[in-house]
N, C-alpha and C positions, 0 to 999 in steps of 0.2 A: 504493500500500500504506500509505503514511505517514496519507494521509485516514481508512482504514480501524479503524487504529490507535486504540486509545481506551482506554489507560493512568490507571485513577484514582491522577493525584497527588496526593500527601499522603497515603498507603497509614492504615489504621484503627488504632486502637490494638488494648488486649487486645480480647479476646472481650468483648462485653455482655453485663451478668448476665443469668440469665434465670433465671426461679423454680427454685428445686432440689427443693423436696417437691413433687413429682410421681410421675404413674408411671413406673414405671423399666424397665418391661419392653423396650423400644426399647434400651436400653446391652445389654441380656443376652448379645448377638452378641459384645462383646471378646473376643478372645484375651489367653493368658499373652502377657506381653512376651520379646520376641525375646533370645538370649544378651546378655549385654554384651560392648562392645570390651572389650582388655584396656586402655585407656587409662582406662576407667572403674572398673575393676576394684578398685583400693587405696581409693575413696571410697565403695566398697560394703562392702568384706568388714571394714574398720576401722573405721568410725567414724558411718557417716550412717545408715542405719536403726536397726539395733541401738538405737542411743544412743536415739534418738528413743523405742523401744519402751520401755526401762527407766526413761525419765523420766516418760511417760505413768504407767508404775504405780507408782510414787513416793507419789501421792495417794492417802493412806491405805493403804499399801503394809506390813503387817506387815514384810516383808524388807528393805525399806527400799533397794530395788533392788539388792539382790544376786539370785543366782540363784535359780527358785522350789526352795522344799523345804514341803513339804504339812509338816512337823514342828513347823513354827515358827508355824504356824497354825489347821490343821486340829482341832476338839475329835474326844474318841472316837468321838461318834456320826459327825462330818462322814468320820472314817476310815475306819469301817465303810460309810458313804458312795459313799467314792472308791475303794473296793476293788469295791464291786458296778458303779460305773457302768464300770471297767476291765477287768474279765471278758470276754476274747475270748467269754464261750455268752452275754453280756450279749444279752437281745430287748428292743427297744423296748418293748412292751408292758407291762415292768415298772417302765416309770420311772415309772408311779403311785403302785404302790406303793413302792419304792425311796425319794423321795423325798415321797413322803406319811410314810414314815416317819422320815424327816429332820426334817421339819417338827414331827409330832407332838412329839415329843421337846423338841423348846423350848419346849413350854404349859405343861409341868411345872412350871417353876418360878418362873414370873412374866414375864410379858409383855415389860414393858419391856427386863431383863437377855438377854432371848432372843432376843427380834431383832436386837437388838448381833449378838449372839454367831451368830446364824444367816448373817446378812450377812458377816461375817466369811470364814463357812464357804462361801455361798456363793461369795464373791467367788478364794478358794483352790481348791476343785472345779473352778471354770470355766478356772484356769489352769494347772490339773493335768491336766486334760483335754485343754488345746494343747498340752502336753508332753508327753504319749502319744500327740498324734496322734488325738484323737478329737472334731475339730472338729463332725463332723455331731450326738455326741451333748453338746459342749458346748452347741451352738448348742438342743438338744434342752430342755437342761435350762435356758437362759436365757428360752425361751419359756414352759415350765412355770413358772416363779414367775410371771414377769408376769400369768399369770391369776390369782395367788392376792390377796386384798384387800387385803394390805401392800405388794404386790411394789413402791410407790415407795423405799418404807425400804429394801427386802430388795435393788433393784441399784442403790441411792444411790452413788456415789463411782466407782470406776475399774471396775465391772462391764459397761457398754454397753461403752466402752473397750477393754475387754480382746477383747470379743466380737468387735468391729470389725474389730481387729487382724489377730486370728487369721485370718478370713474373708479381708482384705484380704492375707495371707501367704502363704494359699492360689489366689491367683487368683480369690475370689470378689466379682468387689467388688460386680454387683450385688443377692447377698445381703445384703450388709455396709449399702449404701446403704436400701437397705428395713427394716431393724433401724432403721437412723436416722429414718426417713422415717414407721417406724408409730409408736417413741416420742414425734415431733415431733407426732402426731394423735392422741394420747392424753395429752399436754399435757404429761409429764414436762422439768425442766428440764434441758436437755442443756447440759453443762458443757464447759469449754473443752478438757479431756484425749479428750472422748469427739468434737467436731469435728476435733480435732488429728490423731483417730486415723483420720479417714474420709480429711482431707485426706492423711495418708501412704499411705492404702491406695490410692487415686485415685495418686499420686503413684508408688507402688512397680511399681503395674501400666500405669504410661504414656497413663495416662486425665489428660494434665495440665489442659484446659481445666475435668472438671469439678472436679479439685482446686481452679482458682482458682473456680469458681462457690461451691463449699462455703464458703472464706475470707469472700469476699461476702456470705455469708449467714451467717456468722458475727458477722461485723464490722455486719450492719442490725439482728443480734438484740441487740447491747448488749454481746456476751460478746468481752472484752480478749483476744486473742492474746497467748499466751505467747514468749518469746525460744525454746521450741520452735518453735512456730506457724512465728513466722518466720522462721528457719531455714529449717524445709520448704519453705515458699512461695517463700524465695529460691532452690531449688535448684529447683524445679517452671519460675520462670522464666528459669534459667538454662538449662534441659532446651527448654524450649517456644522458646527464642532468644529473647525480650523484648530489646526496645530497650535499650541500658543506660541511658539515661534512666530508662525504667519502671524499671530494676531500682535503681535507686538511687531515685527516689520511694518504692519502699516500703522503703526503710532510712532515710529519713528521716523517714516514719510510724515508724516502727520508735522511733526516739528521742524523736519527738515524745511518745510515747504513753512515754516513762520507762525505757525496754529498751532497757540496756547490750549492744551486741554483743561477742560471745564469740569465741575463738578458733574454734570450727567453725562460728559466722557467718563470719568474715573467709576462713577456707578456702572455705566456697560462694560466696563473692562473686569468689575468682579462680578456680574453678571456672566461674564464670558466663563469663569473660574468655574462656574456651576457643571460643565458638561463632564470635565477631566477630573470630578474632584481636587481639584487645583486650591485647597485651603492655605496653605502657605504662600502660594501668588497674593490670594486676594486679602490677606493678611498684611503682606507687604503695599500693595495700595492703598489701603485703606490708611497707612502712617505715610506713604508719598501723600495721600488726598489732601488731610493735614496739616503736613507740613509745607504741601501748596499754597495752603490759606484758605482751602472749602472745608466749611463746618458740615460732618457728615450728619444729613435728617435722615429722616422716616425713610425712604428708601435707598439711602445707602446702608443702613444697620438691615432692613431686611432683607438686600440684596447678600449683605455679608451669613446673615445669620442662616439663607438659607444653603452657600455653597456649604456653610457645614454640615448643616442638614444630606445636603448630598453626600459629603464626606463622611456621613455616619461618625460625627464628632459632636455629641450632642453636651458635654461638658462645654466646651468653646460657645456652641449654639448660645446654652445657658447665660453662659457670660455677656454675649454681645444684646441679651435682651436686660441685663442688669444695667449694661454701659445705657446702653438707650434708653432708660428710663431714669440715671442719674444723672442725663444730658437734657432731661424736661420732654422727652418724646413718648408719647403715651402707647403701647402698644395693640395693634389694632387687630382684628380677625383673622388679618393678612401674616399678621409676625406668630400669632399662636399657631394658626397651622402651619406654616414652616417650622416651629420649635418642635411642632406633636410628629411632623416629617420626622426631623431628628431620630426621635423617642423611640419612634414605630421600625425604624430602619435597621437601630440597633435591638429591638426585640425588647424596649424596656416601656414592658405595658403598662406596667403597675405606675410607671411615673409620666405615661402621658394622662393618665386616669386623673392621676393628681393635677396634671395642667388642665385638665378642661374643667376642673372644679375650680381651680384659680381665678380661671379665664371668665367661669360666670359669675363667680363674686365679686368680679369689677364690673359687671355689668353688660355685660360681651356673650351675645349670643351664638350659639354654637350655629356652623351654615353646612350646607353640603358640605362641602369639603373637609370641614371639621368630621361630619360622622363618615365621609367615606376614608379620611385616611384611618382610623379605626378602625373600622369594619377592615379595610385592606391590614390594619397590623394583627391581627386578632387570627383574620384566616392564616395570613404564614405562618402563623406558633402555630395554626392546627386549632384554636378553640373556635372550633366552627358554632358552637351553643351560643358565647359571648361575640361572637361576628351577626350573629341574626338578631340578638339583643341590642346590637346599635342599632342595625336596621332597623328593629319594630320601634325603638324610642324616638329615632329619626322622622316614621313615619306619623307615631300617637303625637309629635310636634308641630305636625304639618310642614314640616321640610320636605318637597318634594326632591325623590331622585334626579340626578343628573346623567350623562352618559357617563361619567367617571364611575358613579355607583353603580350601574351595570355592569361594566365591564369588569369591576370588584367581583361581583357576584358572578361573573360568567368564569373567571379563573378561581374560585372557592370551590364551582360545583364539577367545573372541567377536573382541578387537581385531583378530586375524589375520585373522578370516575364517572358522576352523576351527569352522563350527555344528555340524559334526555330532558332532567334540570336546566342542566346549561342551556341548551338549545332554546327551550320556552321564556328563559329569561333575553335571548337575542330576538325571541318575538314579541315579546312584551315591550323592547324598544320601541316598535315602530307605533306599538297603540299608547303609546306613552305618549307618543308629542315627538321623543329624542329622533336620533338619527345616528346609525353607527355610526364609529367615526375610523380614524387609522387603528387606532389605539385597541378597540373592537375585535378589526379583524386580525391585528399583529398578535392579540390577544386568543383566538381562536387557534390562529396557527401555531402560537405557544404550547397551548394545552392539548392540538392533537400530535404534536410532535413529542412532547414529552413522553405522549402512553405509546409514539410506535407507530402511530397510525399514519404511517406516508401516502396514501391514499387519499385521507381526509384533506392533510396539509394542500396536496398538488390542488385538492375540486374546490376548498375553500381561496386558494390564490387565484384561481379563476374566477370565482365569485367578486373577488376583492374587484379584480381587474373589471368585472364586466359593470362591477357599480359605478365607475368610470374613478377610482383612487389609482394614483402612481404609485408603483413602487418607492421609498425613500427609505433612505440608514435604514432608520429602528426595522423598518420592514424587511430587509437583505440581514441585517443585526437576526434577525428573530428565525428568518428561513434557514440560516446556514445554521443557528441554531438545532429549528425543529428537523431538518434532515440528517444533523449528525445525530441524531437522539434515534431515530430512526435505525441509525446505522447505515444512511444513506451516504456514507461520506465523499464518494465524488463527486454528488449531485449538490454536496452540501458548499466543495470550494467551486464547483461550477456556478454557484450562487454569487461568490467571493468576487470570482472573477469577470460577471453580467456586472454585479456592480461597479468594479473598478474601469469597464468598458463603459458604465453608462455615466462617468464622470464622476460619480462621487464618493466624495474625500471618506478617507477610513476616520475612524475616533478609537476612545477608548471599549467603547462597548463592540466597536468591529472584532479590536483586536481580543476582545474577551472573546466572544465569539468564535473567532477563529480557535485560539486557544483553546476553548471550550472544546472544539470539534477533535481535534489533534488529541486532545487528552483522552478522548473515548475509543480511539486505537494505538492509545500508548504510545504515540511519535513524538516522546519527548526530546528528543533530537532535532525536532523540528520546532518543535516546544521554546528550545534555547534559542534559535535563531530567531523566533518573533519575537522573544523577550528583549534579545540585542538589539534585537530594529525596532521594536519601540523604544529604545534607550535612546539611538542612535537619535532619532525624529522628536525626543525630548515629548515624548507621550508616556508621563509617567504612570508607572504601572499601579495597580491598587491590589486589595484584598482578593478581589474576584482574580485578576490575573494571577496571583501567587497559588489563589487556590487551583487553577483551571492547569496550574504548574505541577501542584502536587498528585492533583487528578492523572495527570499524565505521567508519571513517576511511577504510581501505584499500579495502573492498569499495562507498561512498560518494564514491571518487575523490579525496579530503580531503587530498592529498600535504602540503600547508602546513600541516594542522592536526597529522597523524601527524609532520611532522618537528619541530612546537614542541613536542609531548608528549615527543617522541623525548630534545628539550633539554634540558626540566624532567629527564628520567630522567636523563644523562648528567650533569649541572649538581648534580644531587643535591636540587633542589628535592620531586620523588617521587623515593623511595627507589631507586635501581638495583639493585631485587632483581632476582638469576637469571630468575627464571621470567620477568621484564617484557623484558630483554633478548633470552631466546629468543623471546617473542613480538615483538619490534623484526626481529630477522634471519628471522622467518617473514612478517611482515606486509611488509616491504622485498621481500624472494626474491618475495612472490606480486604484488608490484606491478613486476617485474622491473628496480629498482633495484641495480644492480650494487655502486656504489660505496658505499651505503648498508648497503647488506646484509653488504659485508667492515668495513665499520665498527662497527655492531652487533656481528657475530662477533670482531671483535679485542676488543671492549669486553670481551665476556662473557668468552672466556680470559685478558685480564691481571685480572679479578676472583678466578682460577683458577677459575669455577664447570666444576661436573663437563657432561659434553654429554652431550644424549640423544639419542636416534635421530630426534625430528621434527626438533630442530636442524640434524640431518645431512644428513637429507633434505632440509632448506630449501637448506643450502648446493651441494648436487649437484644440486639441479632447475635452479638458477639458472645454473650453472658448464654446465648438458648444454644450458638453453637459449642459452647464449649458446657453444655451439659450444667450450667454454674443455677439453677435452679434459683434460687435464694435471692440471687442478686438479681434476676431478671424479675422478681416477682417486687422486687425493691422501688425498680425501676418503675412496673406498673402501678404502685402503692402512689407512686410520686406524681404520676402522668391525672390519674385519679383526684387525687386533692387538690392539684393544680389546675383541674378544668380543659385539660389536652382532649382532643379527640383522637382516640385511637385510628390511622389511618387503617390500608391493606397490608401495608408493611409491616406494620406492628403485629397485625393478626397472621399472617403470614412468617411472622419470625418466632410467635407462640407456638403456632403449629410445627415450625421445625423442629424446637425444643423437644414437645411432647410426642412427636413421631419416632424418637431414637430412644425413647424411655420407655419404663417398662408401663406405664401411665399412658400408651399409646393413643388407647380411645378419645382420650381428651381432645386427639388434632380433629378426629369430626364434629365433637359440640363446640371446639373455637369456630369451624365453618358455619356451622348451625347458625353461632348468635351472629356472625358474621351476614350473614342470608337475611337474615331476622331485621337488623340496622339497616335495610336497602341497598347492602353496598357489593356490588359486583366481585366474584372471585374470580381470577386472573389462571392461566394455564399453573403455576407454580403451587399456588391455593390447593389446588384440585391430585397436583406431582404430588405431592408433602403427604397428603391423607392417604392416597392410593399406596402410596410408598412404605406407609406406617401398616398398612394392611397385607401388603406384599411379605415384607420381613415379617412378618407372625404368621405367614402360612395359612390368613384367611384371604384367599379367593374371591371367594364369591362377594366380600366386602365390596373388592378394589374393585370387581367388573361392576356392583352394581354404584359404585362412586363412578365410577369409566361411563355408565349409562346416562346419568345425571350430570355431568363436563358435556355432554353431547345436547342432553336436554334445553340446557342454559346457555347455551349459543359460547361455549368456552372451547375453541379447536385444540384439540389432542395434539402433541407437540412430540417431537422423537424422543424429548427424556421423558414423556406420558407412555409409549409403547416401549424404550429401553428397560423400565421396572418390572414390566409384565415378563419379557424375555428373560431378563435375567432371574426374575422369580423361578418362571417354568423352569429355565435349563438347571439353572439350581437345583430342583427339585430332581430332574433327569425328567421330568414331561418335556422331552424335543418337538413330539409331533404339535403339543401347544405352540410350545416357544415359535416352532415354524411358521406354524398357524397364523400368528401376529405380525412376523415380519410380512406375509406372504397380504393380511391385513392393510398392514399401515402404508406398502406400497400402494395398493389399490385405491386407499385414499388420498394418495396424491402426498405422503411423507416419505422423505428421503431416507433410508438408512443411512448411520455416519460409522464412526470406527466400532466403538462400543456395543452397537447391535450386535452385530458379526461377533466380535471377541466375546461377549459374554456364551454362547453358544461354543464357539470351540475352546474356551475354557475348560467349561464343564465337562465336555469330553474328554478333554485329556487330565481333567483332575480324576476322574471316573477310571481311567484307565482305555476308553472305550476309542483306541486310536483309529479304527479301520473304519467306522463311522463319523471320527471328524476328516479321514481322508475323503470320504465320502461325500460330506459335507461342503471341503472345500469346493472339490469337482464339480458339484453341479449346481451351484453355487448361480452361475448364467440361467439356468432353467427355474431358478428361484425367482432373480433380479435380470431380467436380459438388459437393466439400464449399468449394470455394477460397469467396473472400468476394470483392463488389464492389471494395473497397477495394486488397486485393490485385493486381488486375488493374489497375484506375488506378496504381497503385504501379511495375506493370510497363511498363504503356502510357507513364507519364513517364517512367518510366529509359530507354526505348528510344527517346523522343524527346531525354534529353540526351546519348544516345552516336550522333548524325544528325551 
């Protein structure tokens, strides 16, 4: 597989320009942009478009960027103007005359005084017009002057601009880019307010690649970006994940070129920090801000507090909401749920419990967002009880769901298993009001990749596709994910590599991703070199990649390499975050290192990190496989009082306990209550019981467990007909034993090594060589699919058991 592999190191930078005046009919497919998180929410509704809008029309701006008022600008006739183009019985048809007689009216009195004065008028009409709400017949009346013989004087200064704007506010961007696109073909000068305003509208509707094309061809036509400009472009590559290298090249263009950064530059630049877990950058800005002379408000402390948030650093979080409120800043909906983010990230539930008690004792009402990040921290520990208890207090509140809280709930009932759950709550969207969004379906393809189901993943990408959503990151993030889960792994860097064909930049979640996939056929060889290349590309690595490291160490057989990592964790050379430790006691438990695995788990509680349910699991698989009785029951004592829900895993790792003991029966009443709870048993479920029935020489158990795996739609698997085989031959029942293979072919399962071996084993432990020669020989008339190879395989094993 590793041969196969063919990872372009040194991943590409941004996107290459490519010409922008073009036709544009190909973009016309975007969709409006999906809701925002609420962690986005304080840098939208405060401070970062808005602003942008009012400084755009600043340039020659009668109002001087306060709010428009037609009073302060408008002459009588432009009045009598904007009162006809606003008439609800207003017909197209009259805007000839309408504004033929607009026109007429400035001849009167001398040319030169009149075009001033029209321009004026026009430029107020066109922004009176997005004030009502009447962009189609804004847009109406800015194409009507262009035809008239002055029209360069008549939309000189913030008129394309404004049009832009408007267009780009409504979802329109590729009307907005063709306004640009015909005046750049009729040779008018388009000035830097009117590029500024394409690059925000690109930018507001999540088209950020062509945003940065437009900068590009901003920056070849001669025209200086404004400390507007770039602003926007810094939060476009804050949005898109740029390397922070890149994002710090263009802040030093940014100075090169005389343009002093602002205090809502330095807020988008820790804004930027949020995608890479970058807390130590935006740590260091936050004392450049300062030492600037910008007194950090209300959204640079939340911009700060949430890249820790991101960083699963909720002591710092802490802190920066302490600093913020000893600096007179009150904190608002917006800072608590980024703090409860924090909390929920690192598994510390009991202390976001305590913040939202905080939070309503100042008077601060919990909003969606508050109960779905809950709800989302609740389902990862696995207390799916205390997940549906937000939801119903959410609902007895009258907080209506958002799509964020569905798609919570679509990954609660998916991680169980629960599809047919999951699936009803993706219909209940649409009679909701909501409307999927990426998140949705990235969301679906998550959860059927995880259980295996490559089939689902491929019909629901089609689905994505055919709702008319593009492909982006998190979605190529999530695909190369859900196919290496699958065990699809060339299909998984064939993902890898559509994306880096369709231009866009890798991040940190790619290279997790990647990593992720690598780790699941143990090419930690290959492992090393993505880590170098992300060193190299100054894409620092986090928890997830150490873990997605160990993953591949473990599954790679790399004991020496996962215990020096192990080291550096413990050691403090990498951080001993939570999450690296849980995956230490998961990667140990699956290589069934015993003493290793209680060492990891002592580490992680004197850190007091909170346990979640894989953790729990890890510790019970390894304690049922080593027969350790006591301590696995310890474990469930604890899972119990704690409010965990037992997943399949769990049930599934009781059963393996109780199947090797003499306590057998118990593996079919953990099924029982397992059936009982609603929760689907998997091929392995069904192995485990059969298996506990095989080793005691009842039979007729396992075939009637074999009949009920069939009944409940769970397909029989080679180690489901391997125990049957080796039972019989065990036994010296051959003609069984045969019986099954001659069976499990005909349903379409392959034999593997183990079939075959357990069979001539038996024979020659029996002493009964002349019928494992037997055996061998007609071996084709058994399996006419077997291979040559196979048979010499056989023929020498039964020559070194002579």
């Amino acid at each position: 597989m590793a041969e196969k592999l063919s990872l372009p190191l040194i991943l590409p930078n941004p996107p290459p320009h490519k010409p922008f005046f073009q036709d544009h009919h190909h973009h016309s497919s975007a969709l409006p942009p999906p809701p925002s998180t609420p962690l986005f929410h304080h840098l939208q509704s405060g401070t970062n478009f808005t602003r942008i809008r009012r400084r755009i029309g600043k340039h020659n701006d009668p109002n001087k960027g306060k709010p428009w008022s037609h009073h302060n600008s408008l002459s009588p006739q432009g009045e009598l103007t904007l009162h006809a183009l606003i008439d609800p019985q207003l017909n197209i048809q009259q805007l000839d005359q309408i504004l033929g007689n607009l026109l007429n009216s400035y001849y009167e009195d001398g040319i030169q005084l009149s075009l001033e004065t029209l321009r004026y008028d026009v430029l107020s009409i066109i922004k009176a017009l997005g004030y009502h709400n009447k962009c189609d017949v804004a847009l109406s009346v800015f194409q009507w002057f262009r035809k008239h013989s002055d029209w360069e004087i008549l939309l000189k200064g913030s008129v394309a601009a404004v049009v832009i704007t408007m267009l780009g506010k409504e979802g329109r961007v590729s009307s907005a880019a063709s306004v640009l696109h015909n005046l750049h073909i009729d040779g008018f000068g388009i000035d830097v307010y009117t590029y500024t305003s394409m690059i925000t509208a690109y930018a507001n509707n999540r088209r950020y690649r062509e945003a940065v094309m437009i900068f590009k061809k901003m920056e070849e036509e001669g025209c200086k970006p404004t400390l507007i400009t770039y602003n926007v472009i810094l939060n476009v590559y804050g949005k898109m994940g740029m390397p922070w290298n890149t994002i710090l090249g263009v802040l030093d263009g940014m100075k090169d070129c005389g343009v002093a950064p602002d205090a809502y530059t330095y807020n988008t630049l820790i804004s930027c920090c949020r995608r890479g877990s970058l807390y130590e950058e935006a740590k260091r800005l936050f004392e450049k801000m300062k030492l600037a002379g910008f007194a950090p408000d209300k959204v640079t402390y939340n911009a700060l507090l949430d890249v820790y948030g991101k960083s699963r650093r909720a002591k710092e979080a802490m802190e920066v909401l302490q600093e913020m409120e000893a600096n007179g800043f009150s904190p608002s909906i917006v800072t608590y749920n980024s703090l409860m983010s924090a909390y929920v990230r690192d598994g510390l539930l009991d202390e976001v419990m305590e913040l939202k008690d905080q939070m309503m004792e100042k008077g601060i009402k919990p909003d969606v967002f508050t109960y779905t990040t809950l709800l989302s921290g609740f389902e990862k520990a696995g207390k799916d009880d205390s997940a549906m208890r937000v939801f119903e207090e959410m609902m007895s509140e009258g907080c209506n769901p958002n799509i964020c809280t569905f798609n919570a709930l679509i990954k609660m009932h998916g991680n169980r298993g629960k599809f047919t759950e999951m699936m009803k709550i993706f219909e209940d969207i649409k009679t909701s009001g909501c409307t999927p969004d990426i998140v949705t379906w990235n969301t679906l393809l998550a959860v059927f990749g995880q259980n295996g189901m490559d089939t689902e993943v491929s019909g629901v990408f089609r689905e994505m596709k055919r709702a008319g959503f593009v492909a982006e990151r998190d979605t190529f993030n999530t695909l190369i994910s859900a196919y290496s889960r699958c065990g699809s792994f060339d299909q998984a860097m064939d993902v890898y590599k559509r994306m880096l064909e369709a231009g866009v930049t890798p991040d940190l979640s790619t290279y997790n991703s990647v990593l992720a996939a690598l780790a699941r056929g143990g090419l930690w060889e290959q492992s090393d070199k993505v880590l170098a290349e992300m060193k190299e590309r100054q894409c620092k690595p986090n928890e997830l990649t150490y873990s997605s490291l160990l993953h591949a160490y473990a599954n790679g057989k790399q004991i020496e390499r996962m215990n020096a990592l192990a080291e550096d964790i413990y050691s403090g050379v990498i951080e001993s975050h939570p999450a690296l430790l849980k995956t230490l006691v998961l990667v140990y438990s699956k290589s069934d290192l015993l003493m290793e695995t209680e060492c990891a788990f002592l580490e992680l509680r004197k850190k007091g990190s909170y346990l979640d349910i894989t953790t729990l699991n890890s510790m019970l698989s390894i304690y049922g496989r080593r027969q350790l009785t006591g301590k696995a029951n310890e474990i469930m004592t604890f899972m119990t009082q704690r409010g965990f829900t037992p997943t399949l895993t769990t049930y599934n790792s009781l059963m393996y306990m109780y199947s090797r003991s003499a306590n057998y029966e118990k593996s079919e009443k953990i099924l029982r209550n397992l059936l009982a709870k609603g929760i689907k048993p998997d091929a392995i479920s069904f192995n485990t019981v059969i298996y506990a029935y095989c080793r005691n020489g009842r039979m007729k158990d396992a075939t009637r467990l074999f009949t009920e795996m069939r009944e409940v739609a769970v397909v029989p698997d080679v180690v489901t007909y391997n125990t049957f085989i080796a039972s019989y031959a065990g036994d010296a029942l051959f003609v069984e034993a045969i019986d099954v293979v001659r069976y499990m072919i005909k349903q379409g399962c392959r034999p593997n090594d183990t079939t075959y071996n357990s069979i001539l084993d038996s024979y020659c432990k029996l002493s009964r060589r002349d019928e494992a020669v037997t055996f061998v020989g007609s071996l084709r008339k058994l399996n006419p699919q077997v291979s040559r190879e196979e048979e010499r395989r056989l023929s020498d094993r039964l020559k070194s058991r002579q």
